[in-house]
C-alpha positions in Angstrom: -1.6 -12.6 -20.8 -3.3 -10.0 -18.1 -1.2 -9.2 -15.3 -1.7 -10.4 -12.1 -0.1 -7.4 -9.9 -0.9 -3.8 -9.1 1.6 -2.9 -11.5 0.7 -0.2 -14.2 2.7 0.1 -17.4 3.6 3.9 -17.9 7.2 5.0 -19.1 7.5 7.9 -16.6 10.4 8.8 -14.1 8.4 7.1 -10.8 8.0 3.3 -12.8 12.0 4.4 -14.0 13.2 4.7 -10.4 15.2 1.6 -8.4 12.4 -0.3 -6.4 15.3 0.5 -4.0 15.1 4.3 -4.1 11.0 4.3 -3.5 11.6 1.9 -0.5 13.8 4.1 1.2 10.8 7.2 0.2 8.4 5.1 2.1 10.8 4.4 5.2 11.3 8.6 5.2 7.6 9.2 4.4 6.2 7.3 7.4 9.0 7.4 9.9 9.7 11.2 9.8 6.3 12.5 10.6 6.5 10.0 13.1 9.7 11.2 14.7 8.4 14.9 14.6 4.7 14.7 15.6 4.1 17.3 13.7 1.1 17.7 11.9 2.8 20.1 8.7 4.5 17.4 7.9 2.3 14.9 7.7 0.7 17.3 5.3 4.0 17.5 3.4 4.6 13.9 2.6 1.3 13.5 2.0 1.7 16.6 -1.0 4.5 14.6 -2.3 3.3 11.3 -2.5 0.5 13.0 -4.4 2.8 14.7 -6.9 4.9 11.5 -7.3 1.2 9.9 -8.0 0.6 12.6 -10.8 3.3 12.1 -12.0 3.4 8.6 -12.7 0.1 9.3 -14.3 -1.6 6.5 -11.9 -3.5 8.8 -9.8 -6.6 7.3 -10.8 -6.0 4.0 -9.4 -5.6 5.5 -6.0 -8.8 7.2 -6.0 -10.8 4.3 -4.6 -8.1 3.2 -2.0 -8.5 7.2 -0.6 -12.8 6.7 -0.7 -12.1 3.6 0.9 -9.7 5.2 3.6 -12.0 8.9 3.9 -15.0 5.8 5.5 -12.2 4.7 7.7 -10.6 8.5 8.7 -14.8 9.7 9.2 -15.3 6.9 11.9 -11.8 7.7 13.8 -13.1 11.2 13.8 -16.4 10.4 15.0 -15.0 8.2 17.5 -12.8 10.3 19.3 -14.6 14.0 18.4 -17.2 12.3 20.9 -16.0 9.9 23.4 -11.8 10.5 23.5 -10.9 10.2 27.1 -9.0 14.0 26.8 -11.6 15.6 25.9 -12.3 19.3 28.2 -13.1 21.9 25.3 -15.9 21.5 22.9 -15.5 22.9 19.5 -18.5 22.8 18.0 -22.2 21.0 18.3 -23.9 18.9 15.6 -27.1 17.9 16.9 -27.6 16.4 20.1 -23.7 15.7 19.5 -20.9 17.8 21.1 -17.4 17.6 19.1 -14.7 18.2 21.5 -11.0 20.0 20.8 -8.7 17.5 21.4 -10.3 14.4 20.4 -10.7 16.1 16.8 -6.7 17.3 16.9 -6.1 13.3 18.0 -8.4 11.8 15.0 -6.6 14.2 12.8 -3.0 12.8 13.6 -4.3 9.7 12.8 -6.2 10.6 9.6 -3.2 11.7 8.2 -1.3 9.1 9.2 -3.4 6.4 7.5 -3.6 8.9 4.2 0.2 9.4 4.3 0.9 5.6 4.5 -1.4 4.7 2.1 -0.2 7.3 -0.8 3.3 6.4 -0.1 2.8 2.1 -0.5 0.7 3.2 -3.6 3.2 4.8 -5.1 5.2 2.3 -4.4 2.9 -0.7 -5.0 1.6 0.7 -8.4 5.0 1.7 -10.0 7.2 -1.0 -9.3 7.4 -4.5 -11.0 7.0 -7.3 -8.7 9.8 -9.3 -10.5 12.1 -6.9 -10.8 11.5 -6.2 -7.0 12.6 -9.7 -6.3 15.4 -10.4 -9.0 16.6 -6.9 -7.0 16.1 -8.6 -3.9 18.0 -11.8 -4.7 21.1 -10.4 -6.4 21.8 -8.5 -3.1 21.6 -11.9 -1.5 18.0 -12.7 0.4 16.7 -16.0 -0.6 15.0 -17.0 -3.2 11.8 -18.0 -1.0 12.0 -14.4 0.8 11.6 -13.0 -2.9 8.9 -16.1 -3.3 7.1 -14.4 -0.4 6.9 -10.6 -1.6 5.9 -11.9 -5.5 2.9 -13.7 -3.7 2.2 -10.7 -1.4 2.2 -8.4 -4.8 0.0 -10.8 -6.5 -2.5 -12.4 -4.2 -4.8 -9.5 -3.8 -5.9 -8.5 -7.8 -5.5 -12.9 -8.2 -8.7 -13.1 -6.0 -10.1 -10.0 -7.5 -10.0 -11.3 -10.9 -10.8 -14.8 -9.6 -13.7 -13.5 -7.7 -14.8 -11.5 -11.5 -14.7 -14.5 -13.1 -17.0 -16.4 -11.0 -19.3 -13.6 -10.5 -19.6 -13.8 -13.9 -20.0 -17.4 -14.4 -23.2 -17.0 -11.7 -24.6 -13.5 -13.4 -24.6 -16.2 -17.1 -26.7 -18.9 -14.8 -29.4 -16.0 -13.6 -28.1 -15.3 -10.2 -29.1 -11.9 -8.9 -25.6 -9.9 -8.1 -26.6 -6.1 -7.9 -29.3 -4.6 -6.2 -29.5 -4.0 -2.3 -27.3 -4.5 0.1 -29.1 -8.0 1.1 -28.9 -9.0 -2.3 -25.2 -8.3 -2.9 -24.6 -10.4 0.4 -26.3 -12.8 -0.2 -24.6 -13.1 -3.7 -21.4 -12.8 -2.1 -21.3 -15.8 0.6 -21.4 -18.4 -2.0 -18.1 -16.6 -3.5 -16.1 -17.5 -0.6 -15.4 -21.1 -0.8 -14.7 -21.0 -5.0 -12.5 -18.2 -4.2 -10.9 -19.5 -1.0 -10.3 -23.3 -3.0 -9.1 -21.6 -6.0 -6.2 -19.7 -4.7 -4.9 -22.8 -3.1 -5.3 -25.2 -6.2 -3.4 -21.9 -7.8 -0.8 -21.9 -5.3 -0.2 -25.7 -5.5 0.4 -25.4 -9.6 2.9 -22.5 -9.1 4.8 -24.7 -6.1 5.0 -27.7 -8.6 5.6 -25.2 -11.7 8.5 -23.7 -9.5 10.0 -27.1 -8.6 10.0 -28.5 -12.2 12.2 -25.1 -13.3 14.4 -25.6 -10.1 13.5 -23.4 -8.0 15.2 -25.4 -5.1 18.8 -26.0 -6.5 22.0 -25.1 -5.2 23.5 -23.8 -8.5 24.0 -19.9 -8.9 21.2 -18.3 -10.5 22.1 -15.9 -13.5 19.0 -12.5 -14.6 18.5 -11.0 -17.5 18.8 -7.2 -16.0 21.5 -5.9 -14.1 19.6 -4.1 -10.8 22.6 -1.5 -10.0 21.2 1.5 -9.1 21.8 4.7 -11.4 22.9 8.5 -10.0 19.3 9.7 -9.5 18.6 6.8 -7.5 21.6 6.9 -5.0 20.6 10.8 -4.8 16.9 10.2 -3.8 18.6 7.1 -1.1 20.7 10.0 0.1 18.7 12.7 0.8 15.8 10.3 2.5 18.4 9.0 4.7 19.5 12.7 5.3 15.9 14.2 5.9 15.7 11.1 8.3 18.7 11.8 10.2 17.8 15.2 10.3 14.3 14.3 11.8 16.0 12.6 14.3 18.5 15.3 15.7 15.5 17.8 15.4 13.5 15.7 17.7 16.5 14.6 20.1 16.8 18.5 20.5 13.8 19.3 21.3 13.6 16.6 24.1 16.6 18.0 25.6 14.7 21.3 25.6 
């Protein structure tokens, strides 16, 4: 049966880790740049989000997502290089274009913000098995619809994807033109909408009714097949995130004082 999540299957020491542990990387990862405003470290979690990447041998997969992000990070830059409300000191001149100092330094904070984020839910995202994020989940108590929620958060996004494969498919077999231009792969596209759209909630109404009919809703305790405790390596990465946290946090209340 194919999978229906952004999970990929490697036996490495990222997919290893308690969803738990890389939760707490991503809290550190985007909070402690935040904390410090500084830029070195932006460039620091986002060197380690890369390594963890690598090392979980699913780099690849987040190649697209950083294209995808570089067309976002080029427009910021573009933006505020030009038009940023700060801007005194031009840097350089492209053109009929002047590029000013701080609007550039401002794009860039947010560049690697968006880079950073991104590696560090990819990590996540791409290592971690959505049910054993949610049988995690309920033994420490949420609910069973809260763990409901994240599974369908994991799984709606490839779910269309594939769906929307499929159907391209279906409409490439019956002669309709999908590749070409720009106008063409529009126009090929609007028609994907509604099947896609009326698909995913005739899906979501089958797994509701195939939830109910394995009692989804009842009262009686729940038993899993895996035990979610947490192993040393896994406390260790909790602990030091919360202490490189905590540390941000003094560094930053000292420097205000100054």
């Amino acid at each position: 049966m194919k999978s229906i999540s952004l999970y990929v299957e490697q036996d490495t020491y990222l997919t290893r880790l308690h969803p738990f542990a890389k939760l707490f990387y991503i809290l550190a990862a985007v909070t402690v740049p935040l904390i410090t405003g500084k830029m070195w470290v932006f460039v620091l979690f986002i060197a380690m989000s890369l390594c963890l990447l690598v090392s979980g041998r699913i780099a690849a997969r987040v190649f697209p997502l950083i294209a995808f992000s570089f067309t976002i990070i080029a427009t910021v830059f573009l933006i505020h290089g030009l038009f940023n409300q700060a801007n005194r000191n031009v840097l350089f001149v492209l053109g009929p274009f002047k590029f000013y100092r701080e609007g550039l330094v401002y794009a860039a904070r947010i560049g690697f913000n968006i880079l950073n984020m991104l590696l560090a839910f990819a990590a996540f995202v791409l290592s971690t098995k959505p049910d054993q994020l949610v049988d995690d989940l309920e033994q420490i108590g949420f609910s069973p619809k809260f763990g409901y929620m994240i599974s369908s958060v994991f799984q709606i996004i490839p779910q269309m994807m594939g769906t929307m494969n499929t159907i391209m498919d279906a409409q490439r077999s019956r002669g309709m033109e999908t590749e070409g231009n720009l106008f063409v792969r529009a126009k090929a596209f609007i028609p994907l909408i509604a099947p896609v759209v009326s698909s995913s909630l005739i899906n979501t109404r089958e797994r509701a009714i195939a939830l109910e009919v394995r009692g989804f809703d009842s009262r009686e305790k729940k038993t899993f097949l895996t035990d979610g405790k947490m192993g040393g390596r896994d406390k260790a990465l909790i602990l030091i995130m919360c202490l490189i946290i905590a540390g941000s946090v003094i560094w930053r209340m000292i420097h205000v004082v100054d």
